[in-house]
C-alpha positions as CSV (number, residue, x, y, z in Angstrom):
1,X,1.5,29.4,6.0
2,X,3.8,28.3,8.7
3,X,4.3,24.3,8.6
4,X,2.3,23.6,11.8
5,X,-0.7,25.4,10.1
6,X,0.1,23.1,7.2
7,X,0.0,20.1,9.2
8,X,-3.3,21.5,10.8
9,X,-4.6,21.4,7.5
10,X,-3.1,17.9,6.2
11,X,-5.2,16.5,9.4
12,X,-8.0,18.1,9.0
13,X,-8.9,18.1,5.3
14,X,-8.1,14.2,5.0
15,X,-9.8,11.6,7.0
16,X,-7.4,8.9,7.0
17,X,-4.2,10.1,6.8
18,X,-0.5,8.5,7.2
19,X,2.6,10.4,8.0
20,X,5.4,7.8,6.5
21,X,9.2,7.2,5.0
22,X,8.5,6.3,1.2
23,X,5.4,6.4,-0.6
24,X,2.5,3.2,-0.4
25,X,3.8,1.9,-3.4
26,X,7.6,2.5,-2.2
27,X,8.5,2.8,1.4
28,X,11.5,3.4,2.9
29,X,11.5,2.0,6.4
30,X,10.4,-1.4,7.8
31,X,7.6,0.0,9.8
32,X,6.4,2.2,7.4
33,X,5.7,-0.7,5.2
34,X,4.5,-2.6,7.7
35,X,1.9,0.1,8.9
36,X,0.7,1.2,5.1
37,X,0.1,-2.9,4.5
38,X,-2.1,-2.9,7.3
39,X,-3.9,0.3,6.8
40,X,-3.9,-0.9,2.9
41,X,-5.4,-4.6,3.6
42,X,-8.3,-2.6,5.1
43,X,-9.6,-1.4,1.4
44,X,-10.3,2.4,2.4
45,X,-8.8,5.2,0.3
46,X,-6.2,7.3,2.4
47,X,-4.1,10.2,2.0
48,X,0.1,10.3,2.8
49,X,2.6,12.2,3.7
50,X,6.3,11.4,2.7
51,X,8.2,12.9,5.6
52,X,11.5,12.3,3.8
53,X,10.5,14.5,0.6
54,X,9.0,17.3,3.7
55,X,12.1,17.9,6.1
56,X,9.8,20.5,7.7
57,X,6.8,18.3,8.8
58,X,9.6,15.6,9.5
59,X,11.1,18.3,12.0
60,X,7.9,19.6,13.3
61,X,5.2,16.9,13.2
62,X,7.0,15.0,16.5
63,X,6.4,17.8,18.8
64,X,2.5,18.7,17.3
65,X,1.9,14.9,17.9
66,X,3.2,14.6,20.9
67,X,4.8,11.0,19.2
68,X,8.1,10.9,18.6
69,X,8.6,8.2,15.3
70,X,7.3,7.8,12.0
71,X,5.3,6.5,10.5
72,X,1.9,8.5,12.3
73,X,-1.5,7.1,11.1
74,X,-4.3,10.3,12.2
75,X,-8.1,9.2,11.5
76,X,-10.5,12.3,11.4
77,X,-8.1,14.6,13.1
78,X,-6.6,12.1,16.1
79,X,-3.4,10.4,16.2
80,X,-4.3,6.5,16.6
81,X,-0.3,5.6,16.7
82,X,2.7,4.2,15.0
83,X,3.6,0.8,13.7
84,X,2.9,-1.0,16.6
85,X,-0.2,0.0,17.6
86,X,-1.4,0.4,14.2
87,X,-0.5,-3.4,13.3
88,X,-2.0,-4.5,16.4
89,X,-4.9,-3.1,15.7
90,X,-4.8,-4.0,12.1
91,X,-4.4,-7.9,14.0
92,X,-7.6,-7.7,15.8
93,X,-9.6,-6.2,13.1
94,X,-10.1,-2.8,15.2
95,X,-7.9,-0.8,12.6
96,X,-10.5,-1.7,9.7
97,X,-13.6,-1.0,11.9
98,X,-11.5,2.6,12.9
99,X,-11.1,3.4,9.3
100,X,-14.5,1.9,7.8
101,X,-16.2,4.3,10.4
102,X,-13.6,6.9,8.6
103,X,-14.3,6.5,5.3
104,X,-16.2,9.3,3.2
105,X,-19.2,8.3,2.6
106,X,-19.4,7.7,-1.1
């Protein structure tokens, strides 16, 4: 499978899904951890992506996307943004309405 069909499938077969430096637990960027707080302090369960450990989706994910930085949130198949928009959202409570809606039913 060539990496943008595994980046297809990374989208697709997970909801909520962050592209980020570092792990939840660990990352390794100041907007990473800034964007996994925010999508954290919104309680639903979501999948990532450590573009460090992946040098290929790191390479390739910036042209799929059309977006050039890191970290990437995607909720049910659609880029929603980076750090900025995702905190701002995250600040008006739009981020956990976005991912509540997200959220496998369970």
């Amino acid at each position: 499978m060539d990496i943008v069909d595994v980046i297809k499938d990374q989208i697709t077969n997970n909801n909520i899904l962050l592209y980020m430096k570092g792990s939840p637990n660990q990352p390794l960027c100041g907007f990473s951890a800034r964007t996994v707080q925010a999508v954290m302090e919104c309680g639903q369960k979501f999948a990532y992506v450590d573009v460090l450990s992946n040098p290929d989706i790191r390479a390739s994910l910036p042209a799929y996307a059309n977006w050039p930085t890191f970290p990437q949130l995607w909720v049910n198949g659609e880029l929603v943004g980076g750090c900025d928009i995702v905190t701002g959202m995250h600040a008006s409570g739009e981020l956990k309405t976005l991912l509540d809606s997200a959220a496998p039913a369970e």
